[in-house]
C-alpha positions as CSV (number, residue, x, y, z in Angstrom):
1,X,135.6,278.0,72.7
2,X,139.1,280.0,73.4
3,X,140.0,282.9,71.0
4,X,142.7,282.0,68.9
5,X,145.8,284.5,67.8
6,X,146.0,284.0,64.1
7,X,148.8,286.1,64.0
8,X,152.1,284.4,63.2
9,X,154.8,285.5,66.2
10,X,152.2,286.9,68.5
11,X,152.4,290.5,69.2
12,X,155.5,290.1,72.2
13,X,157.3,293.3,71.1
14,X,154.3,295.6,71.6
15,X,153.8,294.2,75.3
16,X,155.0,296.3,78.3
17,X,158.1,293.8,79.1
18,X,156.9,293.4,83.0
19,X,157.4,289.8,84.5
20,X,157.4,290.8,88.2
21,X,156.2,293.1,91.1
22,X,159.4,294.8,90.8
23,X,159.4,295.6,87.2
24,X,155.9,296.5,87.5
25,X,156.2,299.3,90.2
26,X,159.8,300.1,88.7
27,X,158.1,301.6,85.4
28,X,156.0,303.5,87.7
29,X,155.7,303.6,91.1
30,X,152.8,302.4,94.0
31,X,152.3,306.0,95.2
32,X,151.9,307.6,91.5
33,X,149.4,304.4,90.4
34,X,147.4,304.8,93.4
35,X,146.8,308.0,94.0
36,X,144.5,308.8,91.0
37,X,142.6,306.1,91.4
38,X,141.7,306.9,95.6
39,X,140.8,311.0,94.0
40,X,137.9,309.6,91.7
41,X,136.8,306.7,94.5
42,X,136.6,310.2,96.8
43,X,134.8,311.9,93.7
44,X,132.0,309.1,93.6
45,X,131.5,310.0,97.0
46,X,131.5,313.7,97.0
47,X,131.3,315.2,93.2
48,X,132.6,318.3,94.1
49,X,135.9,317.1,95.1
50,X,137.9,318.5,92.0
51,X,140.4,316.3,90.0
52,X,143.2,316.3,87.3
53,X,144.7,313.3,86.0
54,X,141.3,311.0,83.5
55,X,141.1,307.6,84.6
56,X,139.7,305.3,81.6
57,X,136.3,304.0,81.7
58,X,136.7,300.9,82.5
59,X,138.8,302.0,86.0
60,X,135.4,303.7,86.3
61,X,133.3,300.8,86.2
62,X,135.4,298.5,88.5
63,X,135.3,302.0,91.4
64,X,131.1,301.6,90.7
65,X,131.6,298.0,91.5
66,X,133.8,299.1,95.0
67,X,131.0,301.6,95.9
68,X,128.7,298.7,95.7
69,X,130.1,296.4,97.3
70,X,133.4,297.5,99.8
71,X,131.7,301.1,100.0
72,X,127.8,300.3,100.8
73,X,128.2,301.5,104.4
74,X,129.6,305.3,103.2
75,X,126.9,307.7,103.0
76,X,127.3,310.0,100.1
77,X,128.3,313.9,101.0
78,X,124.7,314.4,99.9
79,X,123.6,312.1,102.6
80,X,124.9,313.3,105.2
81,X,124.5,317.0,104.8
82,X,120.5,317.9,102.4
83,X,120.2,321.2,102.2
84,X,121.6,322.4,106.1
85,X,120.7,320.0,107.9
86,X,123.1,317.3,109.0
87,X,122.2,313.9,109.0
88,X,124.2,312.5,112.2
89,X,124.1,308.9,111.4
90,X,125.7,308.8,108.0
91,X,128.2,311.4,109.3
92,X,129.1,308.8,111.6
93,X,129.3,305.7,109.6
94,X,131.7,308.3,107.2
95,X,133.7,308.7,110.3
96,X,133.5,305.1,111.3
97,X,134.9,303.9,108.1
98,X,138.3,306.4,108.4
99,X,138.2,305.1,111.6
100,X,138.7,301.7,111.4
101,X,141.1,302.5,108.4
102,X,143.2,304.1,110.9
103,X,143.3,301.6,113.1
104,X,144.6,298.8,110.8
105,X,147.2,301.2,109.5
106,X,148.0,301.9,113.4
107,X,147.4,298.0,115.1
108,X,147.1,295.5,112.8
109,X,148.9,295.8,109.7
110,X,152.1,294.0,111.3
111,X,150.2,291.6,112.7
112,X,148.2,290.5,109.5
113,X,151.5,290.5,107.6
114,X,154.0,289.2,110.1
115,X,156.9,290.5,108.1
116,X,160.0,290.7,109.4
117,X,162.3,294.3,109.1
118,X,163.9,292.3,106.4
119,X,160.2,291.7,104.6
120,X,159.6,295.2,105.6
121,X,162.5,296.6,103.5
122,X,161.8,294.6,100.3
123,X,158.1,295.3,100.3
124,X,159.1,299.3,100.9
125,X,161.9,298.9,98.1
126,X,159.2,297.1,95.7
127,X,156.3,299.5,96.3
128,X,159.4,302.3,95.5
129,X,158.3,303.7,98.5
130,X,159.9,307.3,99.7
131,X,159.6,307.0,103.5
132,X,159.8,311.0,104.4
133,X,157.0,311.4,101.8
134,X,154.8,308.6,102.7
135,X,155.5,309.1,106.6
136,X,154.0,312.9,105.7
137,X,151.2,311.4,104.0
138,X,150.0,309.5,106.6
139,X,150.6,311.5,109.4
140,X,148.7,313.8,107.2
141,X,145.7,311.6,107.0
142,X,145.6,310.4,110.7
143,X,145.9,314.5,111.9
144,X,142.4,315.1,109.8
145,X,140.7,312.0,110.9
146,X,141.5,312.3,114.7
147,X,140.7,315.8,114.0
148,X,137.3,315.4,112.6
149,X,136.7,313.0,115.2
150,X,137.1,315.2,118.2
151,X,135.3,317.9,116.1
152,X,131.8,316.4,114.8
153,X,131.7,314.4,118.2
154,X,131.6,318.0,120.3
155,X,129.2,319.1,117.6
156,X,126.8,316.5,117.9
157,X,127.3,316.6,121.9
158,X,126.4,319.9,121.9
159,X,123.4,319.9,119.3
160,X,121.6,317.0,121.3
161,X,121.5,314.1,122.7
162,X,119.7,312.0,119.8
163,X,122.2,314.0,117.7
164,X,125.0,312.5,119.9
165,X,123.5,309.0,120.0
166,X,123.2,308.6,116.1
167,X,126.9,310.0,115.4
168,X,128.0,307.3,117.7
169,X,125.5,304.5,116.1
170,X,126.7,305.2,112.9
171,X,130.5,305.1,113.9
172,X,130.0,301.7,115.1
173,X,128.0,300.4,111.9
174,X,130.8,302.4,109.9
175,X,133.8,300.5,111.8
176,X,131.6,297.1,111.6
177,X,130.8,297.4,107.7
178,X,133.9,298.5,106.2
179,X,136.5,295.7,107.3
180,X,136.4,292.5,109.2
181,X,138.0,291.1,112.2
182,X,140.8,289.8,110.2
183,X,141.3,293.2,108.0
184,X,139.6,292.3,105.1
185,X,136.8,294.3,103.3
186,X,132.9,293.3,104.1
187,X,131.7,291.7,100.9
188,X,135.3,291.2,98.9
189,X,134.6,288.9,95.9
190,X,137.2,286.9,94.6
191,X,138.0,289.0,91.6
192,X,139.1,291.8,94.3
193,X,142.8,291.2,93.4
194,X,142.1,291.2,89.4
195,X,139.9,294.6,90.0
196,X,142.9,296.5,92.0
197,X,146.0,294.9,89.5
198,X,143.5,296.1,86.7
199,X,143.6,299.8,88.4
200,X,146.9,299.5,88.9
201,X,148.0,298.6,85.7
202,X,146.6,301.7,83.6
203,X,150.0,302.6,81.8
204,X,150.8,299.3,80.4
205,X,146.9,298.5,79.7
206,X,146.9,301.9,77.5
207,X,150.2,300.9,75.6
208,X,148.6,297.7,74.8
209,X,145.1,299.1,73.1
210,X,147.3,301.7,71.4
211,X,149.7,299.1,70.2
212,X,150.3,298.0,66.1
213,X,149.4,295.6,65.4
214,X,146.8,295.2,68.0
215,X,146.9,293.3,71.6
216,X,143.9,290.8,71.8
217,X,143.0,289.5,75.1
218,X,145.2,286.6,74.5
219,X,148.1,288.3,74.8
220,X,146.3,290.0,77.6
221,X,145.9,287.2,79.5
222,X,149.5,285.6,78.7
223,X,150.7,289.2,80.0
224,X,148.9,288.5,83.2
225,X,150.1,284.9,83.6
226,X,153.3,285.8,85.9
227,X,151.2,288.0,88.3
228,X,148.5,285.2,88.5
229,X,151.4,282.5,89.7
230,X,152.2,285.5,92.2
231,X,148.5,284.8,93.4
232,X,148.0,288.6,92.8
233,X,145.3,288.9,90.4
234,X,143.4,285.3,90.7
235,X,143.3,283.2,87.6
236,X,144.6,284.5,84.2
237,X,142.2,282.4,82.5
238,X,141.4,283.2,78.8
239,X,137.4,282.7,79.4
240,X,138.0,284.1,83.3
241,X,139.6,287.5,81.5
242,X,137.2,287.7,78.7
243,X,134.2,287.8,81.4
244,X,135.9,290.4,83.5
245,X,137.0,292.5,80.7
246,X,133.1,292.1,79.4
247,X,131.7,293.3,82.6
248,X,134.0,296.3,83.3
249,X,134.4,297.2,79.9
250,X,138.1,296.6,78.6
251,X,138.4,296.1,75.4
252,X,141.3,294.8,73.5
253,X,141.4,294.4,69.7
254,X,139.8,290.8,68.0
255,X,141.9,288.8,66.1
256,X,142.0,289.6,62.5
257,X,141.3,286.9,59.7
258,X,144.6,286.1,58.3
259,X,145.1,288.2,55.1
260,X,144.4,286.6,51.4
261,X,147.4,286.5,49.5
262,X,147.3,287.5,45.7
263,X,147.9,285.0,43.5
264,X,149.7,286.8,40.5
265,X,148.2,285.5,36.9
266,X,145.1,284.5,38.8
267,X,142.9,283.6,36.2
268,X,139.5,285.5,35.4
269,X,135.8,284.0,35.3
270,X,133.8,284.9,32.5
């Protein structure tokens, strides 16, 4: 049975206002939403990487749900490194996994899209991306990969050669179980797109449970609706959105009873 809004007028003026990709990263950009989100996915992996900005729980739970699935293959910091002695083959499959994230930023990203300079353009003025500061970024993060590369590779050439043999098996399972051929992530489910937009969408979701009167998951899901025909987050379902918000932990405010009305001169049983 589908929840019902018994509230005349629905609750439109306490929605975020965001029918498009464009509006969306407008109100706040890609880099800004994203970035959070990648610092606690690191934490899960090693908890003593230090972090500012909270993430609510339910961004928690869908990050569990990427460590079991998309993030199997990476070792934990623990793994890799008990006490002082350093596990070679989850070291590798850690630098396997940066590794084949390198190369699809560096080989196939153009060809899995097939935009065109024009596509390019749009996409970058969408995402509001800042090319001197996302060029930076990158660069950034291809320096310390290549670097730890060359680095752990003379290490473990020079501890042994079982050492060197394991690094290099578990580079290979680390490039084999992170992404596919085709770029996408070993054991994606289809609710991957609904899981990310959910991440994503942490400032309007937050406006929404603070709202008055409160957003119920019908609005929710009416909210969603525009992103769904986009085919960015899957189906926007009501039953489809009540099972993932169940499961992650996103909660959104029943709808109330209508209220009673008083009727004046109401007469008294004795």
């Amino acid at each position: 049975m589908k929840e019902k809004d018994s509230r005349e007028g629905g609750n439109s003026n306490q929605i975020p206002q965001t029918d498009n990709l464009a509006q969306f990263f407008g109100r706040k950009s890609f880099s800004e939403r994203i970035e959070p989100v990648l610092e606690h996915l690191a934490k899960i992996l090693c908890p003593d990487i230090q972090i500012g900005q909270p993430l609510p729980a339910y961004c928690h739970r869908i990050l569990q749900i990427f460590r079991r699935t998309y993030l199997k293959n990476f070792p934990s910091f623990t793994d890799i490194a008990p006490g002082r002695d350093v596990n070679w083959r989850p070291l590798g499959r850690m630098i396997g996994v940066a590794l084949r994230c390198l190369r699809f930023g560096e080989c196939e990203t153009d060809q899995v899209l097939n935009l065109t300079p024009g596509q390019e353009k749009e996409i970058a003025q969408l995402l509001v991306i800042q090319p001197e500061v996302d060029v930076t970024f990158w660069n950034n993060c291809v320096t310390r990969v290549e670097s730890a590369f060359a680095e752990w590779n003379q290490r473990a050439f020079q501890f042994s050669p079982t050492a060197f043999a394991d690094l290099s098996a578990g580079i290979s399972e680390g490039m084999r179980g992170f992404m596919d051929e085709s770029g996408g992530f070993t054991g994606e489910s289809n609710r991957a797109g609904m899981y990310w937009f959910l991440l994503l969408a942490r400032p309007e979701i937050s406006q929404m449970q603070r709202a008055c009167p409160p957003v119920t998951r019908t609005d929710f899901a009416a909210w969603l609706e525009p992103f769904a025909r986009a085919g960015i987050v899957g189906s926007a379902d009501l039953d489809q959105i009540r099972e993932v918000c169940k499961d992650i932990g996103l909660k959104f405010k029943k709808p109330g009873a209508p209220r009673k009305r008083k009727i004046i001169g109401e007469c008294r049983k004795f």
